[in-house]
VOPAGU-2260 file (C-alpha; in pm, 1 decimal, decimal comma):
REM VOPAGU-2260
SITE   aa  ch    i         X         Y         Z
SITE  UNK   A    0   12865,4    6744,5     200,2
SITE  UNK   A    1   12989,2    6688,4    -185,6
SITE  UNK   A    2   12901,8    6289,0     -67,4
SITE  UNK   A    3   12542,6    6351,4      -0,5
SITE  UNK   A    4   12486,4    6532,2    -302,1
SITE  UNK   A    5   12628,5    6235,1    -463,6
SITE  UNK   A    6   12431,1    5992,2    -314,9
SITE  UNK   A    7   12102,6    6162,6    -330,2
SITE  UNK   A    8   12162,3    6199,6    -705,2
SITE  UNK   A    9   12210,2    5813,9    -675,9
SITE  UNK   A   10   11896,5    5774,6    -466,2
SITE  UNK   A   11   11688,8    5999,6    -737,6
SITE  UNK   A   12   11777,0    5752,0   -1018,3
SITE  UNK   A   13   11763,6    5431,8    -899,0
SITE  UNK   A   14   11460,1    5504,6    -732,6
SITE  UNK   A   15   11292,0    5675,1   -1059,5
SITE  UNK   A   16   11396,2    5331,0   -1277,2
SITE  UNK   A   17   11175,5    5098,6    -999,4
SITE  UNK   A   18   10839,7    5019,7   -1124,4
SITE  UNK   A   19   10527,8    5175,7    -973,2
SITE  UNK   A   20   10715,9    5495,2    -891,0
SITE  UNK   A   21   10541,3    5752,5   -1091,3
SITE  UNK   A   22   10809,9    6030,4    -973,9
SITE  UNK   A   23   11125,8    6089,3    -729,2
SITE  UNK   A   24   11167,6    6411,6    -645,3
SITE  UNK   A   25   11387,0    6582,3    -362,8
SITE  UNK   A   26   11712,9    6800,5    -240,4
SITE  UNK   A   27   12020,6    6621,9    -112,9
SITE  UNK   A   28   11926,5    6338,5      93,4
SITE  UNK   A   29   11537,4    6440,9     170,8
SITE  UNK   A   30   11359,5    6239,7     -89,1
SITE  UNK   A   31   10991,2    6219,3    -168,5
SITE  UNK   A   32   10894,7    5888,0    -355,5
SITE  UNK   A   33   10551,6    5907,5    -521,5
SITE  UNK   A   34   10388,3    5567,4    -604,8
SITE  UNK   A   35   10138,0    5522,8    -881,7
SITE  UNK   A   36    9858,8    5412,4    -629,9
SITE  UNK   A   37    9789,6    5459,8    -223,5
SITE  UNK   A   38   10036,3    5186,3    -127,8
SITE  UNK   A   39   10266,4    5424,5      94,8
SITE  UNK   A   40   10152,5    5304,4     413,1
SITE  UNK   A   41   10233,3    4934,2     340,6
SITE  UNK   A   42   10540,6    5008,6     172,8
SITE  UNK   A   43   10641,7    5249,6     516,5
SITE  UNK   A   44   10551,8    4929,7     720,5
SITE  UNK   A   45   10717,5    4614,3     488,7
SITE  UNK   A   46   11035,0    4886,6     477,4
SITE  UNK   A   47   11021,2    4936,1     878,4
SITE  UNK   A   48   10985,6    4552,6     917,7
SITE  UNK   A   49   11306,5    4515,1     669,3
SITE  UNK   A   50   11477,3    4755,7     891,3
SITE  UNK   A   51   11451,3    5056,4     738,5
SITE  UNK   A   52   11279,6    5330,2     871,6
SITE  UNK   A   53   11065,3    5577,6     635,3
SITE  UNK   A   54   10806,2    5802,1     635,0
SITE  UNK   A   55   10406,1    5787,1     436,3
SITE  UNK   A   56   10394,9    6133,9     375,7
SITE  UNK   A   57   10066,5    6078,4     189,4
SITE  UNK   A   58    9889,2    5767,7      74,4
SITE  UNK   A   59   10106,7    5756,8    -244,2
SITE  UNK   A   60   10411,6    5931,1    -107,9
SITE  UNK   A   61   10720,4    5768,0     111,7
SITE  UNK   A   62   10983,1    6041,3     251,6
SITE  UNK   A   63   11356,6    5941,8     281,0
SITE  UNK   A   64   11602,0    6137,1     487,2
SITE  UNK   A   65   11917,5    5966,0     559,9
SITE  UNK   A   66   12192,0    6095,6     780,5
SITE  UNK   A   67   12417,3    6332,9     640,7
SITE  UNK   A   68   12700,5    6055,5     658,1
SITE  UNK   A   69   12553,1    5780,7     530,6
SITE  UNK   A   70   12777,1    5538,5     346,2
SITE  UNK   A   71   12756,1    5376,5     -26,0
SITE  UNK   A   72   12693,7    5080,4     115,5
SITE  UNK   A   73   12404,6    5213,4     296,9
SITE  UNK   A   74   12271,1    5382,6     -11,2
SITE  UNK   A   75   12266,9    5028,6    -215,3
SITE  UNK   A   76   12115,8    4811,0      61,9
SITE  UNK   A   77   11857,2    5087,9     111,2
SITE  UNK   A   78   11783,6    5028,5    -322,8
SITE  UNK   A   79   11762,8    4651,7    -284,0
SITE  UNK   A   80   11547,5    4652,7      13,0
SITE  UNK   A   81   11308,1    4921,5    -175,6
SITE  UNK   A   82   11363,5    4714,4    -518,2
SITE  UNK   A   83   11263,4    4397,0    -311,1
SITE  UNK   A   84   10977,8    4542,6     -51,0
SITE  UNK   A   85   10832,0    4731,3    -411,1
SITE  UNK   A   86   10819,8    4405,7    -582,5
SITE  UNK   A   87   10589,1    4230,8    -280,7
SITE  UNK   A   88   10339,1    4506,0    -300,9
SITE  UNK   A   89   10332,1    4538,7    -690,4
């Protein structure tokens, strides 16, 4: 359990660095991801079609909840994909 605190506090502060991410917010692994405009519903479908499955809570807000025992190496292709799907719809 101590490594999912970890990496959701790794999750929170990579993701709250990325541009167009007006806040992060979230306990553990469950993550909320607000975006400065309505893009969550492209950003759920470029992630989906990078192979990553999320969730458009809203039309500015993308939910994350990764299995408990997800690895490090999960956590940072997870970042790059976001970093890299964030920077196509920016």
């Amino acid at each position: 359990m101590v490594a999912a605190v970890m990496h959701g506090n790794h999750l929170l502060q990579e993701i709250a660095l990325m541009p167009g991410v007006r806040e992060v917010r979230g306990a553990g692994l469950l993550i909320g991801i607000e975006f400065e405009s309505g893009v969550a519903n492209t950003i759920a479908t470029k992630m989906c079609d990078a192979g990553v499955l999320v969730n458009a809570a809203t039309a500015n807000t993308v939910r994350i909840a990764p299995a408990l025992n997800v690895s490090a190496a999960q956590i940072t292709k997870f970042i790059s994909i976001l970093r890299k799907v964030l920077s196509d719809v920016e």
